[in-house]
C-alpha positions in Angstrom: -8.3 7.1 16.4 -5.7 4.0 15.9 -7.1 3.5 12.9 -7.3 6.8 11.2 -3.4 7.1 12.6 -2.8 3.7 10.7 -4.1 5.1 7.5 -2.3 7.9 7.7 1.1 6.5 8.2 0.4 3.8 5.7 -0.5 6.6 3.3 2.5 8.4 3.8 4.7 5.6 3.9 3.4 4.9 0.1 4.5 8.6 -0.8 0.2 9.7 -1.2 -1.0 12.6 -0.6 -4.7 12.5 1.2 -6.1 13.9 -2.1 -4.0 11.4 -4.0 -5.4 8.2 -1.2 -9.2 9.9 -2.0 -8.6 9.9 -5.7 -7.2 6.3 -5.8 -10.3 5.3 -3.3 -13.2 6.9 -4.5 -13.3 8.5 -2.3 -13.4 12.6 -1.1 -10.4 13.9 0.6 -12.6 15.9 2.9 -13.5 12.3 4.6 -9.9 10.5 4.4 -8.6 14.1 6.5 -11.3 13.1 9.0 -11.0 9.8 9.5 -7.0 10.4 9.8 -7.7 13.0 12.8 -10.2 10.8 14.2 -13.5 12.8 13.4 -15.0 10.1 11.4 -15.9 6.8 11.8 -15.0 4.5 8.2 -17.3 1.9 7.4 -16.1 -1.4 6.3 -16.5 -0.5 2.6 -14.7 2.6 2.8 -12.1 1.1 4.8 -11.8 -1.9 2.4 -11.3 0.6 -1.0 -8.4 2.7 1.6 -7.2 -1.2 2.0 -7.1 -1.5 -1.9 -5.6 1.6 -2.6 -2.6 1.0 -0.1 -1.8 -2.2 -2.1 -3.3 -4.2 1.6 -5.9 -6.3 2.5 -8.5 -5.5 4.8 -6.9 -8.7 6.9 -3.6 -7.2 6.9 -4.8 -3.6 8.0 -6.5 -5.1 11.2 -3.3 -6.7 11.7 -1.4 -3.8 11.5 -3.7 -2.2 14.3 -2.4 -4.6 17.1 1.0 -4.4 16.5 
């Protein structure tokens, strides 16, 4: 659940829209809306193109999840 929360506000915080986030991942903004409510699990290649679409690293993100 922490991390779809992080997602999202890292999303919003870069003015995108979930289809926008999808669009810039590759991928469908069915699964970014269920990964951000928790219904999903995000692999490590999914999470890594989310990473690269919010202009972070994969490194940073984690980071983010402990603060």
């Amino acid at each position: 659940m922490k991390i779809g929360s992080t997602i999202k506000t890292k999303r919003i915080r870069n003015g995108l829209s979930q289809a926008d986030l999808a669009e810039q991942s590759n991928l469908h903004k069915n699964f970014i809306g269920m990964v951000e409510r928790g219904q999903r699990g995000a692999t490590i290649t999914s999470l890594q193109k989310i990473c690269l679409a919010l202009g972070i690293s994969l490194g940073e993100f984690f980071q983010s999840l402990n603060m």
